[in-house]
Residue, then its C-alpha position, 0 to 999 in steps of 0.5 A: x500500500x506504501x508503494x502505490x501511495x508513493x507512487x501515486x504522489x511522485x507520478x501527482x507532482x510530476x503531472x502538477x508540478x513538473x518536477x520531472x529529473x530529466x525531460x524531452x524535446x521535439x528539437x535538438x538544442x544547437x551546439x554552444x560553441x565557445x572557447x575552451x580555457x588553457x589547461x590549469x595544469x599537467x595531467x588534467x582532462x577537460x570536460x565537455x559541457x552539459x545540458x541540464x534540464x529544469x524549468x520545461x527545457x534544457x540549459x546549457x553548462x559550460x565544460x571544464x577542466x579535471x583531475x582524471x579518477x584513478x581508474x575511470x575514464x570519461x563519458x561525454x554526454x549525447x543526445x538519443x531521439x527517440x518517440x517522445x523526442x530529444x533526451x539528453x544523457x549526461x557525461x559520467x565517469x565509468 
């Protein structure tokens, strides 16, 4: 009974409020071009920016540079269409 109620209030707030983690668009936002600052050091990487969304939409945030984790490398995010359109999947270390 607890999870139906849970469900049924996150399903009520993402209906009422839109507070949805992640969203889809019927376009694809363009590529933000802008120029890539000089590295703060040796060994590090420099992370693509990101698209996050909030408010109804996708917003942009800028790249940065980073100490690579020992053992991981980088994902850079990317766009996937499908039905419901454009969704964004974030950058991750894997």
């Amino acid at each position: 009974m607890k999870k139906i109620l849970m469900l049924i209030g996150i399903a009520g707030c993402m209906a009422a409020t839109g507070c949805a983690v992640d969203g889809y668009v019927t376009e694809q936002p363009t590529d933000v071009y802008y120029e890539r600052p000089v590295s703060p050091g040796v060994g590090y990487i420099w992370i693509d920016g990101d698209w996050v969304w909030g408010g109804g939409g996708y917003r942009y945030h800028r790249g940065y540079w980073a100490r690579p984790r020992t053992g991981r490398s980088w994902a850079p995010g990317r766009w996937d269409h499908g039905t419901r359109g454009y969704h964004w999947n974030r950058g991750h270390w894997r």
